[in-house]
ZARO-684662 format. One record per residue: residue number from 0; residue in one letter; z, x, y of N, C-alpha, C in turn. Coordinates in pm, whole numbers. Example, Ala and Ser with C-alpha at 12.3 -4.5 7.8 and 13.67 -1.06 7.14 Angstrom:
% ZARO-684662
R  seq  type    n_c3    n_c1    n_c2   ca_c3   ca_c1   ca_c2    c_c3    c_c1    c_c2
R    0     A     780    1319    -569     780    1230    -450     780    1320    -330
R    1     S     708    1285    -225     714    1367    -106     787    1290       3
***
This chain:
% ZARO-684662
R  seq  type    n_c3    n_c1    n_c2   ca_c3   ca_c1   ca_c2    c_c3    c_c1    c_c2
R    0     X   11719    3570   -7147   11788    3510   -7033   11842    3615   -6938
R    1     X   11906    3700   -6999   11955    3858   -6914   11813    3854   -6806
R    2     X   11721    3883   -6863   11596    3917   -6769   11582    3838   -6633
R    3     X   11629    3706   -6701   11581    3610   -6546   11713    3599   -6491
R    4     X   11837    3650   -6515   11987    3591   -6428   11936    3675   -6323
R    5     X   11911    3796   -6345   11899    3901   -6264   11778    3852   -6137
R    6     X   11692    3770   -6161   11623    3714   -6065   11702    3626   -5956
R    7     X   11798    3545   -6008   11847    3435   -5973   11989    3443   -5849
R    8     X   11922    3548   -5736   12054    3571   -5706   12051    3454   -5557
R    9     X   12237    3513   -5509   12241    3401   -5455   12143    3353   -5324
R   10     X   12082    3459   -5270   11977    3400   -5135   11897    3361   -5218
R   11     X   11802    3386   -5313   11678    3325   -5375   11770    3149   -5404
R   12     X   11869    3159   -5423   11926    3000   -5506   11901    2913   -5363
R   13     X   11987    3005   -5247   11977    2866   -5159   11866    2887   -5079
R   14     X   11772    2886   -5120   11623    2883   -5067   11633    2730   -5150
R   15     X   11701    2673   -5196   11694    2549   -5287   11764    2460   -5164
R   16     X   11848    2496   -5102   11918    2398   -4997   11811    2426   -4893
R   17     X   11765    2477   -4819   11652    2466   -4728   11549    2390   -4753
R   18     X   11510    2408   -4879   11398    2304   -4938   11418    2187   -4944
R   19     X   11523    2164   -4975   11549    2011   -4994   11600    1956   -4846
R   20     X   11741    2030   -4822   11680    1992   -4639   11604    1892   -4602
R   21     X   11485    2018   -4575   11383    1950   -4520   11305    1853   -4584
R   22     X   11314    1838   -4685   11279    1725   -4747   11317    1625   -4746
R   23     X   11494    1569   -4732   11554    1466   -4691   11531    1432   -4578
R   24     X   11538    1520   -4471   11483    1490   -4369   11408    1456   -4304
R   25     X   11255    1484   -4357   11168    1442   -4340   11117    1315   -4359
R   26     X   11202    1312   -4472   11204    1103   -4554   11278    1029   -4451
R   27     X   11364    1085   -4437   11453     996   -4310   11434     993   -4132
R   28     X   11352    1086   -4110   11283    1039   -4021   11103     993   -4028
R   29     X   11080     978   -4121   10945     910   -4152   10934     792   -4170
R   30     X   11110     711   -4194   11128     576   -4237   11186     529   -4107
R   31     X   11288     636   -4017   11317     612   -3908   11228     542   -3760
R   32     X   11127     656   -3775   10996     655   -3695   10936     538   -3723
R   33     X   10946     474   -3823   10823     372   -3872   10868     181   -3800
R   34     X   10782     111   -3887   10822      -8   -3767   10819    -120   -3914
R   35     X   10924    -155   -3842   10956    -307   -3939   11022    -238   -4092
R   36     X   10900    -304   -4179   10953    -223   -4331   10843    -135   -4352
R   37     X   10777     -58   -4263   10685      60   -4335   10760     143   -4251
R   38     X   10697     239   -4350   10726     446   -4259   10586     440   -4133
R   39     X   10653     555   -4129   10559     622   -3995   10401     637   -4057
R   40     X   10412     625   -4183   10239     650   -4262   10209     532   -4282
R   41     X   10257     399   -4241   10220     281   -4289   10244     247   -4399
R   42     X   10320     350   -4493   10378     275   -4613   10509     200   -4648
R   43     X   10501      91   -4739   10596      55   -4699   10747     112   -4791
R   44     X   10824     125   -4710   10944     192   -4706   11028     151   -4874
R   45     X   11055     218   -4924   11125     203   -5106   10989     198   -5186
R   46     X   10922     179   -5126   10767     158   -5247   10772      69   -5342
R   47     X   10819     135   -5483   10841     102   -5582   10968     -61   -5588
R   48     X   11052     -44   -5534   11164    -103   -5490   11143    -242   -5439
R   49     X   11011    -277   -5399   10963    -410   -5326   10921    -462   -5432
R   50     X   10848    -468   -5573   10864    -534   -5724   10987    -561   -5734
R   51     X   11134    -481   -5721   11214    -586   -5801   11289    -688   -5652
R   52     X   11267    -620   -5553   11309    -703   -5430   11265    -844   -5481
R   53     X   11086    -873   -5458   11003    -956   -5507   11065   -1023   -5619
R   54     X   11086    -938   -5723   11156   -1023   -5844   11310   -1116   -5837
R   55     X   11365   -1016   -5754   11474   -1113   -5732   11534   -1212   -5647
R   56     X   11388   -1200   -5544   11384   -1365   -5462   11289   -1456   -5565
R   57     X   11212   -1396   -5710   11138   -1491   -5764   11258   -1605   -5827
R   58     X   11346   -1531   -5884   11443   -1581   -5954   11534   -1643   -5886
R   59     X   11577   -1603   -5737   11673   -1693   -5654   11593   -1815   -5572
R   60     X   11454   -1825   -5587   11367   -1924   -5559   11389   -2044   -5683
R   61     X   11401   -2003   -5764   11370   -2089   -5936   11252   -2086   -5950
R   62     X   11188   -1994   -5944   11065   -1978   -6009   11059   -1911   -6126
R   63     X   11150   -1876   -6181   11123   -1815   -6310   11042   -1755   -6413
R   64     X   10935   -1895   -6406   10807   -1882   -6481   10705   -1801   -6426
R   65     X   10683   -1793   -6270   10597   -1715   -6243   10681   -1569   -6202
R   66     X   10719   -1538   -6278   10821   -1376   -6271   10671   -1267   -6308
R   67     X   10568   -1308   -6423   10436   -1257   -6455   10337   -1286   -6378
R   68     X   10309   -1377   -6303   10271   -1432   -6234   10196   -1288   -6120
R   69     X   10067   -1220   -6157   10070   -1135   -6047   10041   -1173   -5920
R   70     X    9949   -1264   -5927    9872   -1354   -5778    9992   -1385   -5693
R   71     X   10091   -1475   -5729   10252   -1524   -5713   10301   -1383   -5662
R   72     X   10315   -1310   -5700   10408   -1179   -5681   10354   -1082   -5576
R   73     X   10243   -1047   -5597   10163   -1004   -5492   10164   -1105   -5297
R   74     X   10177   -1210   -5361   10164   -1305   -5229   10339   -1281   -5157
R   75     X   10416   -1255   -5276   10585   -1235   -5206   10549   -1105   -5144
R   76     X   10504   -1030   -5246   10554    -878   -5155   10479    -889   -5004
R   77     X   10385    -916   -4998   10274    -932   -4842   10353   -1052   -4755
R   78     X   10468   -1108   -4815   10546   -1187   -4739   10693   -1065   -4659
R   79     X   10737   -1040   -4791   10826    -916   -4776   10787    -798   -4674
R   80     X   10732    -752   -4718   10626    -632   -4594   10652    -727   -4484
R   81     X   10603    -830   -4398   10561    -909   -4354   10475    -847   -4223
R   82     X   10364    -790   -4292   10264    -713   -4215   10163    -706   -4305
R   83     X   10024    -616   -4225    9915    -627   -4290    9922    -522   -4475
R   84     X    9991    -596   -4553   10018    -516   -4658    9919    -516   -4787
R   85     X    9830    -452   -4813    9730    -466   -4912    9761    -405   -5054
R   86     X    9875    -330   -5051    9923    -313   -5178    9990    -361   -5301
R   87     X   10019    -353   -5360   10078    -403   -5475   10146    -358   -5604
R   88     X   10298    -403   -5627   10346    -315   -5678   10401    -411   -5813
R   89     X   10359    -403   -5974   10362    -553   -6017   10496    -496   -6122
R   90     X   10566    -615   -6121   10700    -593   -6211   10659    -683   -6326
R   91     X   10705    -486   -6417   10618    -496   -6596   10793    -498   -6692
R   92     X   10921    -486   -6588   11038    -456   -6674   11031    -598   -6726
R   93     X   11150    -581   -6825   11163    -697   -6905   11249    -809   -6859
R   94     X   11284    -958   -6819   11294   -1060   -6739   11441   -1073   -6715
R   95     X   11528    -971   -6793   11690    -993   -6756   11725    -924   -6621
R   96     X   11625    -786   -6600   11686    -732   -6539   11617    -740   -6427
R   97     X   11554    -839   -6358   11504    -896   -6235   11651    -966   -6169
R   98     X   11741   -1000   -6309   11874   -1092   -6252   11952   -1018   -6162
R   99     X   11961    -863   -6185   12083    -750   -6130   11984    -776   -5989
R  100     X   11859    -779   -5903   11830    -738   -5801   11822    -909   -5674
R  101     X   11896   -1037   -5779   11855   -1158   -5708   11980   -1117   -5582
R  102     X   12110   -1105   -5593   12189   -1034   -5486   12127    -958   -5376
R  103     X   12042    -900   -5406   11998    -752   -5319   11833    -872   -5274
R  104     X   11787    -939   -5320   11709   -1023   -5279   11796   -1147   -5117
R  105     X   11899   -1137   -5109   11964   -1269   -5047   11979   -1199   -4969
R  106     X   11949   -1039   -4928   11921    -970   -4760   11871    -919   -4710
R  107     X   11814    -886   -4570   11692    -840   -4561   11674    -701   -4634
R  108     X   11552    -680   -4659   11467    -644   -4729   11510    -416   -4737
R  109     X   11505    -400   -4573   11546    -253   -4526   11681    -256   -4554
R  110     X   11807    -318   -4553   11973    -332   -4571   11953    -347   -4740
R  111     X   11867    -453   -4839   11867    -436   -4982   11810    -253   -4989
R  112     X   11702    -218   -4947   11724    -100   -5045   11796      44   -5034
R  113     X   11872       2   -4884   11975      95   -4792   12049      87   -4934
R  114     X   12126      14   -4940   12230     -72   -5056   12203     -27   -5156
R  115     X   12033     -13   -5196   12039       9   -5389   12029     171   -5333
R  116     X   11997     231   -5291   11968     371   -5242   12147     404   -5306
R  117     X   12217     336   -5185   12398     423   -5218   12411     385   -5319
R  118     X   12392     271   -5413   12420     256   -5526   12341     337   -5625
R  119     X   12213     381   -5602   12179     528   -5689   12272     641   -5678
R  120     X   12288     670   -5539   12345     818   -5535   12513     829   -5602
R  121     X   12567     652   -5599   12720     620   -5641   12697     651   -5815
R  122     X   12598     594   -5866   12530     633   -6012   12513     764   -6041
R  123     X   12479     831   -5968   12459     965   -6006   12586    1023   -6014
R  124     X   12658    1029   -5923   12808    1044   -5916   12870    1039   -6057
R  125     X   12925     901   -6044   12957     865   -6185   12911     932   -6300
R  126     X   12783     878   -6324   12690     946   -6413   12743    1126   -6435
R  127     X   12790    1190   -6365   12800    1288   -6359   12964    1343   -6374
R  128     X   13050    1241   -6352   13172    1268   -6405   13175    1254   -6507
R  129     X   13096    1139   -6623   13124    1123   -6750   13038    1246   -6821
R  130     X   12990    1347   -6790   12917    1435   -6831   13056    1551   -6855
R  131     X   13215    1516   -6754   13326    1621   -6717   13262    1767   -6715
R  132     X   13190    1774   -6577   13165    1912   -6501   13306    1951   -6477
R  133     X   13298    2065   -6439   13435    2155   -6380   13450    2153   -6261
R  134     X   13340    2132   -6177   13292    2096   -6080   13203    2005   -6046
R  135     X   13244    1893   -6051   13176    1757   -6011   13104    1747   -5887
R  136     X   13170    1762   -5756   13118    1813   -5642   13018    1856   -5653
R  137     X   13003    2000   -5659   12948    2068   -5639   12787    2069   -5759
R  138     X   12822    1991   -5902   12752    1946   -5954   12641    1852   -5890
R  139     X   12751    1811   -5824   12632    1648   -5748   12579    1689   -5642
R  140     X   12599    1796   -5529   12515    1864   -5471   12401    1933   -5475
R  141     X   12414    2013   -5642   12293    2061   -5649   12190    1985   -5743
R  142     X   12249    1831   -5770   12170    1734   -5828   12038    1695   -5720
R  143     X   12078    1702   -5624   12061    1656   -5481   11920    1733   -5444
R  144     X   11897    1875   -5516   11840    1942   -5454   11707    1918   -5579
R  145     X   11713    1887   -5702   11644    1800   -5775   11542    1701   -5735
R  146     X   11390    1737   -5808   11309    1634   -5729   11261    1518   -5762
R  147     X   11324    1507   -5918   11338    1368   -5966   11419    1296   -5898
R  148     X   11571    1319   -5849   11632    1274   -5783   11620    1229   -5670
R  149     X   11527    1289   -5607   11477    1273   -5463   11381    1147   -5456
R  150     X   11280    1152   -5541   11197    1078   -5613   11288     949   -5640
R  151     X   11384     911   -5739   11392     813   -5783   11456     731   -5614
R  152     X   11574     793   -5516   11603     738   -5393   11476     706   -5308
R  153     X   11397     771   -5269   11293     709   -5218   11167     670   -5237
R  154     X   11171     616   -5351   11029     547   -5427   11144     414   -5475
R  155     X   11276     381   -5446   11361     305   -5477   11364     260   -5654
R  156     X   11367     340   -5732   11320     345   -5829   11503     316   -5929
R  157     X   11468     274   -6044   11617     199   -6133   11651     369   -6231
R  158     X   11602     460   -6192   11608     551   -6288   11757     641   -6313
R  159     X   11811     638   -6140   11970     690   -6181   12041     541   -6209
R  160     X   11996     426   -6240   12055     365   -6297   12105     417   -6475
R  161     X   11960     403   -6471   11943     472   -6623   12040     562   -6654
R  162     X   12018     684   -6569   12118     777   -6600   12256     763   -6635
R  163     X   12342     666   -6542   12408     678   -6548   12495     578   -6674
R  164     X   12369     498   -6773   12420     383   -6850   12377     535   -6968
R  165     X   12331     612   -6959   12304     702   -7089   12430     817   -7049
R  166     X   12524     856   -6948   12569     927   -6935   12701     853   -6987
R  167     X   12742     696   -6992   12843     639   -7037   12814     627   -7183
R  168     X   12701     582   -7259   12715     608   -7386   12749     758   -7462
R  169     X   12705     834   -7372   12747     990   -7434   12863    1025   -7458
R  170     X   12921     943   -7307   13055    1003   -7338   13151     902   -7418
R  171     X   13114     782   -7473   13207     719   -7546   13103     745   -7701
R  172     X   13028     835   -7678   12956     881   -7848   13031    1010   -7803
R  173     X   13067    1072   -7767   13113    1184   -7800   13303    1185   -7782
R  174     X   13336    1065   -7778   13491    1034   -7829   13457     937   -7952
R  175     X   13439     881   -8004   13350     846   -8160   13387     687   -8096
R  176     X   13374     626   -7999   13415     492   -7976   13251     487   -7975
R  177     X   13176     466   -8067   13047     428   -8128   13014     324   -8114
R  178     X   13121     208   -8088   13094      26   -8101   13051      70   -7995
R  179     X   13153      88   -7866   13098      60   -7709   13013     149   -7673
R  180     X   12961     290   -7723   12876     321   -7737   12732     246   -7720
R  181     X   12707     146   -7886   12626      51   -7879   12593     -51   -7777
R  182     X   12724     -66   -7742   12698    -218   -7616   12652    -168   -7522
R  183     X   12700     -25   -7501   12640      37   -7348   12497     120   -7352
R  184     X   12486     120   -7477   12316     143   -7470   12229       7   -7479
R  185     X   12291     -53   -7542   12216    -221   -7513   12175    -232   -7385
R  186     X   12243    -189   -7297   12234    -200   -7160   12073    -154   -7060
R  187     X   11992    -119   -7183   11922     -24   -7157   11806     -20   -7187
R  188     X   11840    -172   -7265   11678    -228   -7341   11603    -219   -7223
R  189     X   11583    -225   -7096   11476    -232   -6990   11359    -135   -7000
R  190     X   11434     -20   -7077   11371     129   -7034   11361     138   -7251
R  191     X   11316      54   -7358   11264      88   -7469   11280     240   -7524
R  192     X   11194     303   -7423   11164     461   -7501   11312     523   -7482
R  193     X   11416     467   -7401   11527     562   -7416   11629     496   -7523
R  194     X   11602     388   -7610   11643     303   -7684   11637     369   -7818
R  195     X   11491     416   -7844   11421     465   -7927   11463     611   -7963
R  196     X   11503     688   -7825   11570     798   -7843   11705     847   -7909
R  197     X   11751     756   -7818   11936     756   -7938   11935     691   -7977
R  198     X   11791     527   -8052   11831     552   -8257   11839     678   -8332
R  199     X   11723     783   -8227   11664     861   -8361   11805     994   -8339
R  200     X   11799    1000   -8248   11988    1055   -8222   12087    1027   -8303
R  201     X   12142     883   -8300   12219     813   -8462   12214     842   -8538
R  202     X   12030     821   -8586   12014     833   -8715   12032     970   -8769
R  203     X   12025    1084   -8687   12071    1192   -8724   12178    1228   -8745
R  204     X   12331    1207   -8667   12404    1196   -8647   12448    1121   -8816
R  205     X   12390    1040   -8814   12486     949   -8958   12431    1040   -9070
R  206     X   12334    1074   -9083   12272    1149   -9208   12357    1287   -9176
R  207     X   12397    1369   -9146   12486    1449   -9106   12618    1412   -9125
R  208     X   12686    1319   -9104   12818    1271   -9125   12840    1196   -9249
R  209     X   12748    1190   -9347   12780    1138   -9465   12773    1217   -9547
***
Protein backbone atom coordinates (compact mmCIF):
# COMPACT_ATOMS: atom_id res chain seq x y z
CA UNK A 1 0.00 0.00 0.00
CA UNK A 2 3.09 2.44 0.91
CA UNK A 3 3.85 1.98 -2.90
CA UNK A 4 0.54 3.28 -4.24
CA UNK A 5 -0.24 6.27 -1.35
CA UNK A 6 2.68 7.76 -2.87
CA UNK A 7 0.85 7.75 -6.30
CA UNK A 8 -2.26 9.17 -4.89
CA UNK A 9 -1.50 12.70 -4.44
CA UNK A 10 -3.72 15.48 -4.14
CA UNK A 11 -3.89 16.88 -8.05
CA UNK A 12 -3.98 13.22 -9.42
CA UNK A 13 -7.26 12.79 -6.69
CA UNK A 14 -9.12 15.76 -8.03
CA UNK A 15 -8.70 14.81 -11.55
CA UNK A 16 -11.76 12.71 -9.89
CA UNK A 17 -13.89 16.04 -9.47
CA UNK A 18 -13.31 17.12 -13.11
CA UNK A 19 -14.35 13.79 -14.26
CA UNK A 20 -17.32 13.57 -12.74
CA UNK A 21 -18.13 17.20 -13.43
CA UNK A 22 -18.39 16.66 -16.59
CA UNK A 23 -20.18 13.82 -16.38
CA UNK A 24 -23.10 15.22 -14.35
CA UNK A 25 -23.23 17.66 -16.60
CA UNK A 26 -23.42 16.25 -19.47
CA UNK A 27 -26.50 14.03 -18.13
CA UNK A 28 -28.15 17.15 -17.26
CA UNK A 29 -27.94 18.84 -20.18
CA UNK A 30 -28.68 15.82 -22.45
CA UNK A 31 -32.05 15.43 -20.51
CA UNK A 32 -32.34 19.23 -20.55
CA UNK A 33 -31.87 19.52 -24.39
CA UNK A 34 -34.24 16.67 -25.04
CA UNK A 35 -38.12 16.90 -25.67
CA UNK A 36 -40.97 15.60 -23.69
CA UNK A 37 -39.60 12.39 -21.71
CA UNK A 38 -36.53 11.51 -23.94
CA UNK A 39 -32.88 13.02 -23.89
CA UNK A 40 -31.33 14.73 -26.64
CA UNK A 41 -30.35 10.92 -28.03
CA UNK A 42 -33.92 9.97 -28.13
CA UNK A 43 -33.71 7.99 -25.12
CA UNK A 44 -35.99 7.96 -22.86
CA UNK A 45 -34.99 9.87 -19.79
CA UNK A 46 -34.52 7.39 -16.20
CA UNK A 47 -34.40 4.33 -18.57
CA UNK A 48 -34.56 1.76 -16.24
CA UNK A 49 -37.05 3.80 -13.97
CA UNK A 50 -40.08 3.66 -16.60
CA UNK A 51 -40.66 -0.42 -15.46
CA UNK A 52 -41.43 0.57 -12.06
CA UNK A 53 -43.20 4.00 -13.16
CA UNK A 54 -45.26 1.39 -15.46
CA UNK A 55 -45.61 -0.83 -12.44
CA UNK A 56 -46.99 1.55 -10.29
CA UNK A 57 -49.75 2.97 -12.49
CA UNK A 58 -50.32 -1.05 -13.10
CA UNK A 59 -51.26 -1.30 -9.53
CA UNK A 60 -53.02 2.21 -9.09
CA UNK A 61 -55.10 1.09 -12.25
CA UNK A 62 -56.22 -2.38 -10.35
CA UNK A 63 -54.70 -4.32 -12.58
CA UNK A 64 -52.74 -6.31 -10.52
CA UNK A 65 -52.83 -9.46 -12.38
CA UNK A 66 -51.29 -8.19 -15.37
CA UNK A 67 -48.16 -6.74 -13.23
CA UNK A 68 -46.32 -10.01 -15.58
CA UNK A 69 -48.18 -9.26 -18.16
CA UNK A 70 -45.29 -8.16 -20.77
CA UNK A 71 -47.61 -7.23 -23.89
CA UNK A 72 -49.78 -5.08 -20.99
CA UNK A 73 -46.59 -3.44 -19.73
CA UNK A 74 -44.86 -2.75 -22.77
CA UNK A 75 -48.19 -1.03 -24.16
CA UNK A 76 -47.98 1.38 -20.64
CA UNK A 77 -44.51 2.28 -21.09
CA UNK A 78 -45.17 3.45 -25.11
CA UNK A 79 -48.10 5.24 -23.34
CA UNK A 80 -45.69 6.79 -20.69
CA UNK A 81 -42.93 7.83 -23.27
CA UNK A 82 -45.92 9.07 -25.11
CA UNK A 83 -43.86 9.11 -28.33
CA UNK A 84 -42.55 6.87 -30.94
CA UNK A 85 -41.06 4.45 -28.16
CA UNK A 86 -39.91 0.95 -29.33
CA UNK A 87 -38.24 -0.09 -26.29
CA UNK A 88 -38.88 -1.99 -23.46
CA UNK A 89 -38.01 -2.24 -20.10
CA UNK A 90 -39.91 -5.45 -18.29
CA UNK A 91 -40.40 -5.49 -14.40
CA UNK A 92 -38.83 -9.00 -13.13
CA UNK A 93 -38.77 -7.49 -9.11
CA UNK A 94 -40.95 -9.26 -6.91
CA UNK A 95 -44.89 -7.81 -6.71
CA UNK A 96 -44.62 -5.87 -3.20
CA UNK A 97 -42.35 -3.60 -4.28
CA UNK A 98 -44.19 -2.21 -7.43
CA UNK A 99 -46.49 -0.84 -4.19
CA UNK A 100 -43.51 1.82 -2.94
CA UNK A 101 -43.58 3.38 -6.79
CA UNK A 102 -47.87 3.57 -7.14
CA UNK A 103 -47.31 7.34 -5.37
CA UNK A 104 -44.56 8.29 -7.80
CA UNK A 105 -46.97 6.73 -10.55
CA UNK A 106 -49.98 9.55 -9.59
CA UNK A 107 -47.39 12.28 -11.35
CA UNK A 108 -46.14 13.06 -14.31
CA UNK A 109 -43.74 10.84 -15.35
CA UNK A 110 -40.25 13.64 -15.63
CA UNK A 111 -41.42 15.25 -11.74
CA UNK A 112 -41.77 11.04 -10.57
CA UNK A 113 -38.22 10.38 -11.42
CA UNK A 114 -36.91 14.11 -10.51
CA UNK A 115 -38.47 12.85 -7.00
CA UNK A 116 -37.01 9.20 -6.94
CA UNK A 117 -33.57 10.72 -8.22
CA UNK A 118 -33.54 13.16 -4.63
CA UNK A 119 -34.78 10.36 -2.90
CA UNK A 120 -31.63 8.24 -4.09
CA UNK A 121 -29.16 10.88 -3.39
CA UNK A 122 -31.36 11.51 0.34
CA UNK A 123 -30.52 7.43 0.59
CA UNK A 124 -27.18 7.70 0.02
CA UNK A 125 -26.89 10.34 2.59
CA UNK A 126 -28.45 8.48 5.20
CA UNK A 127 -27.05 5.36 4.07
CA UNK A 128 -23.87 6.95 4.82
CA UNK A 129 -24.40 8.38 8.25
CA UNK A 130 -25.31 4.95 9.56
CA UNK A 131 -21.91 3.77 8.26
CA UNK A 132 -20.65 7.10 11.24
CA UNK A 133 -17.92 8.63 8.82
CA UNK A 134 -15.97 11.42 10.57
CA UNK A 135 -16.82 13.16 7.80
CA UNK A 136 -20.13 12.59 6.38
CA UNK A 137 -20.02 15.52 4.02
CA UNK A 138 -17.34 15.15 2.60
CA UNK A 139 -17.90 11.29 2.48
CA UNK A 140 -20.99 11.93 0.34
CA UNK A 141 -19.13 14.07 -2.03
CA UNK A 142 -16.70 11.79 -2.99
CA UNK A 143 -19.55 9.09 -3.21
CA UNK A 144 -20.68 11.36 -5.93
CA UNK A 145 -17.67 10.98 -7.91
CA UNK A 146 -18.42 7.03 -7.99
CA UNK A 147 -19.77 5.47 -11.15
CA UNK A 148 -22.09 3.14 -9.75
CA UNK A 149 -23.58 6.00 -8.17
CA UNK A 150 -23.86 7.95 -11.14
CA UNK A 151 -25.29 4.95 -12.82
CA UNK A 152 -27.87 4.02 -10.33
CA UNK A 153 -29.36 8.25 -10.51
CA UNK A 154 -29.56 8.15 -14.08
CA UNK A 155 -30.59 4.78 -15.32
CA UNK A 156 -33.25 5.59 -12.25
CA UNK A 157 -32.34 2.46 -10.82
CA UNK A 158 -33.67 1.11 -6.74
CA UNK A 159 -29.98 0.35 -5.95
CA UNK A 160 -29.14 3.30 -3.36
CA UNK A 161 -32.27 2.18 -2.11
CA UNK A 162 -30.65 -0.97 -1.39
CA UNK A 163 -27.86 0.62 0.07
CA UNK A 164 -29.21 2.35 2.28
CA UNK A 165 -31.71 -0.67 3.86
CA UNK A 166 -28.12 -2.73 4.13
CA UNK A 167 -26.39 0.29 5.69
CA UNK A 168 -29.38 0.29 8.50
CA UNK A 169 -29.07 -3.37 9.17
CA UNK A 170 -25.28 -2.97 9.77
CA UNK A 171 -25.61 -0.60 11.93
CA UNK A 172 -28.27 -2.09 14.24
CA UNK A 173 -26.00 -5.63 13.65
CA UNK A 174 -23.25 -3.91 14.82
CA UNK A 175 -25.08 -2.54 18.19
CA UNK A 176 -26.34 -6.38 18.62
CA UNK A 177 -30.14 -5.10 18.17
CA UNK A 178 -30.17 -8.33 15.77
CA UNK A 179 -34.23 -8.56 15.94
CA UNK A 180 -34.43 -5.15 14.00
CA UNK A 181 -31.59 -6.05 12.28
CA UNK A 182 -33.79 -8.96 10.80
CA UNK A 183 -36.88 -6.83 10.02
CA UNK A 184 -34.67 -4.40 8.21
CA UNK A 185 -33.12 -6.87 6.06
CA UNK A 186 -36.53 -8.36 5.34
CA UNK A 187 -36.83 -5.23 3.71
CA UNK A 188 -34.78 -6.46 1.05
CA UNK A 189 -36.28 -9.59 -0.17
CA UNK A 190 -36.59 -7.62 -3.69
CA UNK A 191 -32.86 -7.89 -4.29
CA UNK A 192 -32.55 -12.20 -3.01
CA UNK A 193 -28.73 -12.32 -3.63
CA UNK A 194 -28.23 -9.62 -0.92
CA UNK A 195 -30.54 -11.76 1.39
CA UNK A 196 -28.38 -14.66 0.76
CA UNK A 197 -25.37 -12.63 1.68
CA UNK A 198 -26.04 -11.69 5.30
CA UNK A 199 -27.49 -15.27 5.98
CA UNK A 200 -24.14 -16.45 5.13
CA UNK A 201 -22.76 -13.33 7.25
CA UNK A 202 -25.05 -14.63 10.42
CA UNK A 203 -24.30 -17.78 9.94
CA UNK A 204 -20.80 -16.95 10.55
CA UNK A 205 -21.22 -14.63 13.03
CA UNK A 206 -23.31 -17.29 15.26
CA UNK A 207 -20.78 -20.14 14.74
CA UNK A 208 -18.19 -17.69 16.12
CA UNK A 209 -20.26 -16.50 19.04
CA UNK A 210 -21.07 -19.81 20.41
Amino acid sequence: LANVDHLLTYQRISYAWVFTGVLWIAWLTNIIQGSGNFDLLHKVIGTDYIQFYAAGQTLRFGQENRLYDFAYQRQLEAEIADADFSGYYAYINLPFLAWLFVPFSAIPYLWSFALWSLLGLAGLWLGLRFLGPERPRREFAWSLTFFPVFASISYGQNSLLSLLLFCIVYALWRHRHSFWAGIAASMLLYKPQLILALGLLWLLEWRRER
